[in-house]
C-alpha positions in Angstrom: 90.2 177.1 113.3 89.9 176.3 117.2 91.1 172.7 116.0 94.0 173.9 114.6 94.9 176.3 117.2 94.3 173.8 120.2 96.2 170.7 118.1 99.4 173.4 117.7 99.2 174.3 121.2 99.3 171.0 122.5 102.4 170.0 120.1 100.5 167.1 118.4 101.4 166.0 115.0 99.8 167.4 111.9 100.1 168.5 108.4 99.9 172.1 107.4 99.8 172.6 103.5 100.3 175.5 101.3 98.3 175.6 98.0 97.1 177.1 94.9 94.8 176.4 91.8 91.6 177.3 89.9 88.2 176.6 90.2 86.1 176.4 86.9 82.4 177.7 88.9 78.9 177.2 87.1 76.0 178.7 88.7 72.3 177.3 89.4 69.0 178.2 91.1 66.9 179.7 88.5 66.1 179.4 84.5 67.8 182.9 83.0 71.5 182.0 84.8 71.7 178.8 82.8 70.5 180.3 79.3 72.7 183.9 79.9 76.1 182.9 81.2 78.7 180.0 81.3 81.4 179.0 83.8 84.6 181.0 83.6 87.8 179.6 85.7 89.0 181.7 89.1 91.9 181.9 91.4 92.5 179.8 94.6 94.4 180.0 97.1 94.8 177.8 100.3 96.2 177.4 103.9 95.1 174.1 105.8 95.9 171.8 108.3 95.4 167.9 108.5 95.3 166.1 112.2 95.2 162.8 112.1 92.3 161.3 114.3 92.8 157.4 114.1 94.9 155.0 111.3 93.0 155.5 108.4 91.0 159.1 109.6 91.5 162.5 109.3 90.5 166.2 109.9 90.8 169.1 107.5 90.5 173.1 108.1 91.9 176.2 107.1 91.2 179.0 105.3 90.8 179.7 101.1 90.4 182.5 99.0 88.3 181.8 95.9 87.3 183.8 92.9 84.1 181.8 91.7 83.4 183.4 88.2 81.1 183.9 85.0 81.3 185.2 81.3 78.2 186.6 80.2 77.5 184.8 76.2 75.0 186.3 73.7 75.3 189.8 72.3 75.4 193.3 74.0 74.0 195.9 72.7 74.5 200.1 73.7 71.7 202.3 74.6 70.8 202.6 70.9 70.2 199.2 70.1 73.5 198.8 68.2 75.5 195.7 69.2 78.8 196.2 70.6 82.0 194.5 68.8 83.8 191.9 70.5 82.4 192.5 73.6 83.1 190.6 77.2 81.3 191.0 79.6 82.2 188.7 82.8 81.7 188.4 86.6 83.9 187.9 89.7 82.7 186.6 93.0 85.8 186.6 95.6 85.0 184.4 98.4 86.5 183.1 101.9 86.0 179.9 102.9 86.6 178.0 105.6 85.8 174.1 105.2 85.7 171.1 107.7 86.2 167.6 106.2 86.5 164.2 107.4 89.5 162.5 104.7 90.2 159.1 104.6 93.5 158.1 104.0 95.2 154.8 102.6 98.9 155.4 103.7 101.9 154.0 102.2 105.1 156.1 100.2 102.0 157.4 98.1 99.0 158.6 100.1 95.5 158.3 98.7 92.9 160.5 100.3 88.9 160.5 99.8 87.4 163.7 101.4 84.1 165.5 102.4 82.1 167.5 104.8 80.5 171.4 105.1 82.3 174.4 104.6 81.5 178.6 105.2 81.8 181.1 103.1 82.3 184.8 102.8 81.6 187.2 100.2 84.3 189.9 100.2 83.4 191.7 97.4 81.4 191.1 93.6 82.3 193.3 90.7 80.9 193.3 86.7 83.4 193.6 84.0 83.1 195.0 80.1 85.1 195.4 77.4 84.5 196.1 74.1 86.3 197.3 70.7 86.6 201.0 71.3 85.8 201.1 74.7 88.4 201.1 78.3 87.2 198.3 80.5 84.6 199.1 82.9 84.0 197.5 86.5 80.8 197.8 88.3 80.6 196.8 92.0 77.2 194.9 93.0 78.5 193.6 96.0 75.5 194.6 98.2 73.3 193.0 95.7 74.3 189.7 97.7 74.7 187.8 101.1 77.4 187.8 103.0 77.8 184.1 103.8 77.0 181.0 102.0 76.7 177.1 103.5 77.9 174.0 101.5 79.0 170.7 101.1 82.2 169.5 99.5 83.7 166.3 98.1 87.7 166.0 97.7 90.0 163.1 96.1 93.9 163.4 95.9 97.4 161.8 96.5 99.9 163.3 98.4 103.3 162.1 97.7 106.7 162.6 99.3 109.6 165.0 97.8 111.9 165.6 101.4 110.9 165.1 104.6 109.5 166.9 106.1 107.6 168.1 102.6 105.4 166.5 100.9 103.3 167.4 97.5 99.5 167.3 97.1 97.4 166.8 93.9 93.9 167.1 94.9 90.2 168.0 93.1 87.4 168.5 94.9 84.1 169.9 94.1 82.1 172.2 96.1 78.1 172.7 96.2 76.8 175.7 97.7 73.4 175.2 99.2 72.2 178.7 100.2 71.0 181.5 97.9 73.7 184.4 97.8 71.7 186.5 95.8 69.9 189.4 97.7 67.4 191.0 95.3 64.5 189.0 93.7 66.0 186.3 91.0 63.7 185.8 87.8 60.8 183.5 88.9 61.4 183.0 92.3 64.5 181.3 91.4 67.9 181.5 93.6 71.7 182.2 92.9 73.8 178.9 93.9 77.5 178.3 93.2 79.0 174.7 92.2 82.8 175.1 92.1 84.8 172.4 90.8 88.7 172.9 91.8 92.2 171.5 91.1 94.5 172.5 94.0 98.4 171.4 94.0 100.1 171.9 97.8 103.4 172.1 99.2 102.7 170.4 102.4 104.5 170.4 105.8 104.9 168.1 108.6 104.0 169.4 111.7 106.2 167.4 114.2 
């Protein structure tokens, strides 16, 4: 964020994009998360800025708001052993993240972009869901059950084409690897909790100057 604050102050050029999306997340690290659950799609949201560095290079920051999620497949049953009827149970992980990513550009009246690099992120909350036939929907929150911060890499590919100067549009995917365990209790067999987010983003984008 210091790039983006120094590159305004001094009044060089730059791109500041406005975007949204969803991320379909699948999570890894141990043999029950695999078996137990499947990926279920989340929110995005995004603010970032672009500097360009030399002709063909590029920085990327900002800030995004992410809701990495699961469903829960196999039967649930109640306290008595008796299966609940179309049941759902599913999870939601809301995330901040900031990343930092070195984008390659091939420039022309369509823009091609290759990106990658680390990016930070930070739980805000983590909250169960079920439903079932009969039953209002319950949420449980678990959100001390897990780290505040995770550490990843992420790869991006995209076009950004031009509608008005000084707006532009962005179609980007991107997928993102977290590294770090997140889960705080003991995982089944010394196993871990990692994320792996894959995301389609589409941006109104700005030219700064």
């Amino acid at each position: 964020m210091l790039l983006v604050a120094g590159s305004l102050a001094r009044g060089q050029s730059g791109f500041i994009s406005f975007g949204s999306g969803a991320g379909r997340t699948m999570f890894r690290g141990n043999e029950i998360v695999g078996l137990y659950n499947e990926p279920r799609y989340g929110f995005l949201a995004a603010v970032h800025y672009d500097r360009p560095m030399k002709r063909f290079i590029s920085l990327r920051t900002g800030i995004e708001f992410q809701q990495k999620a699961l469903n829960a497949k196999g039967p649930v049953y109640n306290n008595n052993g008796e299966e609940f009827e179309n049941a759902r149970v599913y999870a939601h992980y809301n995330f901040l993240l900031i990343p930092l990513l070195v984008q390659l550009e091939k420039r022309g009246k369509v823009v091609w972009h290759l990106a990658a690099g680390p990016y930070a992120g930070y739980l805000l909350s983590q909250r169960n869901y079920f439903s079932a036939e009969g039953y209002y929907q319950t949420a449980e929150d678990n959100t001390e059950n897990f780290r505040e911060f995770e550490l990843g890499i992420e790869a991006a590919a995209g076009i950004r084409f031009r509608a008005r100067k000084p707006v532009s549009y962005r179609v980007e995917i991107s997928d993102q690897l977290g590294l770090t365990n997140i889960s705080k209790v003991p995982v089944f067999n010394d196993g871990m909790i990692k994320t792996n987010s894959t995301r389609l983003t589409l941006s109104v984008v700005y030219r700064w100057r």
